[in-house]
N, C-alpha and C positions, 0 to 999 in steps of 0.2 A: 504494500500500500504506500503511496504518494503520501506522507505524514504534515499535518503541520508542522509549524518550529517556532519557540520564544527563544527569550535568551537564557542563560543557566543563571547567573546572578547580576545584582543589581552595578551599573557604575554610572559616574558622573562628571562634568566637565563646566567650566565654567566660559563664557564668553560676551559681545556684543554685539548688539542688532542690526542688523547691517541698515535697515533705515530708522528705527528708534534711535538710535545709539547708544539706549539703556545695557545694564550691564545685568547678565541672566545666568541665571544656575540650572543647568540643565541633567538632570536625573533618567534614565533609561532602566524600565524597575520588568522583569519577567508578566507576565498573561498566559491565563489559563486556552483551552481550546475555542476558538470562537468566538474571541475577546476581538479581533481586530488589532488596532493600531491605535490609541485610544490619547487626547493631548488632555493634559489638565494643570489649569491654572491653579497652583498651590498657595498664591500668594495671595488671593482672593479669600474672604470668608463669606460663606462658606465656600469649601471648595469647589470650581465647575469645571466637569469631563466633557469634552467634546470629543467623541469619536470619530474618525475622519471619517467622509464622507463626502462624494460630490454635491449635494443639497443645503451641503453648510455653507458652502464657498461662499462668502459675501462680500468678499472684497479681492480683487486679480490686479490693482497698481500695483507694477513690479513686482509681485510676490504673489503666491497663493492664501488666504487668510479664512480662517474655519471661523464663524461666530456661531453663538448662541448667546441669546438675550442680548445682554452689555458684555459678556465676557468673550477676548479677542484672543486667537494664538495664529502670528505670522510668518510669514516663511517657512511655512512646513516643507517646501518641496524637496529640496537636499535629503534632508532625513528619513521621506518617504521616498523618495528616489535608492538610498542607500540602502533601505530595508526592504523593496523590491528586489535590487540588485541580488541581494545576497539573498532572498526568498525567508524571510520574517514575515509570519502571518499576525503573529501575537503580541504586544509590546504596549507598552504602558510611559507614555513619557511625561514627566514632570517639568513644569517652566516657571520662573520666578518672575516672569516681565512677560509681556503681552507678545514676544516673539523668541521663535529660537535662532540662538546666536548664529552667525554667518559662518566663525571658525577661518578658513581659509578661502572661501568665498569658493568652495567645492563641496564634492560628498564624502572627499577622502578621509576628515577626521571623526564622522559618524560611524563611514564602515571601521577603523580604528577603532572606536567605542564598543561596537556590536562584536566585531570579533576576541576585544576584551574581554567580553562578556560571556562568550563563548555561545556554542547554539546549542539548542536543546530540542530533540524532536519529541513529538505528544503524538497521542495515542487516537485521534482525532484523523479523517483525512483530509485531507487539503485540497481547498472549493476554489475551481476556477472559474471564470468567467470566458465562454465559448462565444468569440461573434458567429452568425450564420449569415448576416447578409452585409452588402455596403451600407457604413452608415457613415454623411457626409454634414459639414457644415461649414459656409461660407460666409466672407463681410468684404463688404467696399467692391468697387468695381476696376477695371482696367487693370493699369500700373500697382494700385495701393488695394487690389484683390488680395486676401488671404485664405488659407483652407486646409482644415484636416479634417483624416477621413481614419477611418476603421473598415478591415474587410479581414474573412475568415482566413485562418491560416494555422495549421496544428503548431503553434509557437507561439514566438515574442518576437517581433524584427519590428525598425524604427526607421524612416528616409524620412531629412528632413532638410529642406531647403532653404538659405537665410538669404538677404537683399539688403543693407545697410548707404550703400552708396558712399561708404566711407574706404580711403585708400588703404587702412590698415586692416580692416576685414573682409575689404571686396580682394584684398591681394592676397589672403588665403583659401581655402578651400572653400566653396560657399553652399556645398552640398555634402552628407555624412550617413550613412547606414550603418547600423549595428543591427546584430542578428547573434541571440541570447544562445542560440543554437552553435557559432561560430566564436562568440570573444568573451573577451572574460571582464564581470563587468569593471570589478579593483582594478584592474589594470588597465582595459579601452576606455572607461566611461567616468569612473568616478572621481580621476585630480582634472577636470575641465574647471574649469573657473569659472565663475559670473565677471561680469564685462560693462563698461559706461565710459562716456563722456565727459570729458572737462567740464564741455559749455554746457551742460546740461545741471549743472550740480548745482547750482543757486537755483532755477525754478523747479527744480527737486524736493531742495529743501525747504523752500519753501513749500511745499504742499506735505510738508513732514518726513519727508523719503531720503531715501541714502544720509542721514547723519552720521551714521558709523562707519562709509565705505572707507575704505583709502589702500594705497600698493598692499599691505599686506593681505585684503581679503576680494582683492577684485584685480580684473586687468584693466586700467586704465589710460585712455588717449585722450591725444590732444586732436587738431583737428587733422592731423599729417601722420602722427606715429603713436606707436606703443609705448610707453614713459616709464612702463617698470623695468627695471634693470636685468631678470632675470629672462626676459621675452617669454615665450608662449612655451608651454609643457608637452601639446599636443600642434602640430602645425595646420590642424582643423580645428584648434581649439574653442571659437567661437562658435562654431553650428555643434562641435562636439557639448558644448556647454544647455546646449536650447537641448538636444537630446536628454541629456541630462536632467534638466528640469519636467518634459515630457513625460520623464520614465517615472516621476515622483508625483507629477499632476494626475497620469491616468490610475496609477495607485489607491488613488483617492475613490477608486470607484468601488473598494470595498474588499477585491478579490485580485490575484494575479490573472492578466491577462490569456486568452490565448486568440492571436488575435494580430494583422500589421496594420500599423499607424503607419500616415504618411502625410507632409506637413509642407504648406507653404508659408511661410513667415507665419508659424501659427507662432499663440504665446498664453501665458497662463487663462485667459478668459475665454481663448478658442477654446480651449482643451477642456476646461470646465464644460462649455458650450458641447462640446464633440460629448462626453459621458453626461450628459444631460438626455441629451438627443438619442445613445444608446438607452437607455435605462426608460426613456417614453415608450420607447417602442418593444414593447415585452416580444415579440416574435423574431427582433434582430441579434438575440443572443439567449443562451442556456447556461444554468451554472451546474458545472459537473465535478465530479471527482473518476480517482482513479484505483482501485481496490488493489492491482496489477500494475508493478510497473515498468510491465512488458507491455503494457495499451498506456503508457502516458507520454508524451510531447518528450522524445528524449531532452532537450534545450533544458526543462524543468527534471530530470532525473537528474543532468548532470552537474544541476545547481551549486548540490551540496557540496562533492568533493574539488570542482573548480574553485567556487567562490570561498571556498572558506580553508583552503590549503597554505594561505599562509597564516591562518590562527593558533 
């Protein structure tokens, strides 16, 4: 059987927001079978859990944000990105401030934490989520059209297309495929970095956003070049990075995919939009498990001993 998996024990890291700038304690504590992926603001009284969810999404400026009532937890994506990566069904996270901290402005210091923590498989099997038909969603027209789509496919595979018109991202790669089946996510997917502009960061901050960026947890240009010193990790590192986030937004839809995205400048509100649009339509996907797994998606067999072989 295809098992769930939590973590074996609790660990914790401290950081800041990348558009708060608040400083947040972030706690990663084990889930029983069917728990999900669950955020809670502990600095609240009383405490409030929000489970992830695409229905909570209520705010996609620059980040993914889960509310319920008044209580806010931001930038989930990374973390659910890394806990997809690595295939965590079950997980309990704790946050001291209305967002989890940025860390390196990647996923790489989440999977660090999870692998900390070590994995633990449960006795449960593990529910995926099967598309069966195309399911599309578009905005704008011409030139400033955007689009992702979902269509069936026994896996996980990601193409996703970026358009910036800037000389230091149009001069890299501006197209990136991953297929969970083919790469390994610790190592193709998750040190991509989040990425901004100079001239952008004043009417940013003005609307509350990026307070906390700077070189160490982002790549940052000016309107010509890359300005961090150490240049790019990945030399598709920008579109590598939007994947990145994709993999942590479709997450949110409850269950590992099985299923290929495909993206034109989409961005966290598409992608909300795309598992919106899935989840209306009850006849455009099933959610299955796998008792045998000699009948499951090898890409998801080979999860465990890929992803978690340097733990």
């Amino acid at each position: 059987m295809l098992k769930q998996r939590t973590i074996k024990e609790l660990v914790r890291a401290t950081g800041v927001g990348l558009h708060s700038g608040r400083k947040v304690e972030l706690t990663l504590r084990p889930a029983g079978p069917d728990t999900g992926i669950v955020f809670r603001r502990v600095d609240l009284d009383p405490i409030v859990s929000i489970p992830s969810s695409a229905h909570v999404v209520g705010d996609t400026r620059m980040a993914s944000v889960l509310i319920k009532d008044d209580a806010r937890v931001s930038t989930v994506e990374h973390v659910m990105s890394a806990c997809a990566g690595l295939g965590i069904d079950n997980l309990v996270i704790d946050v001291t401030a209305e967002e989890i901290p940025i860390m390196d402005g990647s996923a790489s210091s989440f999977v660090f934490l999870l692998q900390q923590a070590g994995v633990q498989e449960q006795s449960s099997a593990r529910k995926f989520i099967r598309v069966l038909k195309d399911v599309e969603v578009r905005q704008g027209t011409g030139g400033s059209e955007k689009w992702a789509r979902l269509s069936p496919h026994n896996g996980y595979k990601l193409d996703f297309f970026i358009e910036f018109n800037h000389p230091a991202v149009d001069g890299t790669m501006q197209r990136a495929s991953v297929d969970f089946g083919d790469i390994t996510y610790v190592r193709d997917v998750a040190r991509a970095r989040t990425f901004g502009f100079m001239q952008d960061v004043e009417s940013l901050r003005g609307m509350g956003l990026a307070r906390g960026g700077s070189f160490e947890n982002a790549i940052v240009m000016d309107e010509y070049r890359i300005l961090n010193a150490d240049g790019l990790r990945y030399e598709d590192e920008f579109v590598r990075h939007k994947i990145l986030d994709a993999i942590g937004d479709l997450y949110l839809v409850g269950h590992p995919l099985l299923a290929s995205y495909t993206a034109h400048k989409s961005g966290h509100a598409l992608n909300n939009d795309l598992l919106r649009a899935l989840l209306a339509q009850p006849d455009s996907y099933e959610i299955v498990s796998f008792d045998a797994l000699e009948s499951a998606p090898p890409s998801y067999v080979k999860q465990m001993t890929r992803e978690w072989a340097q733990s």
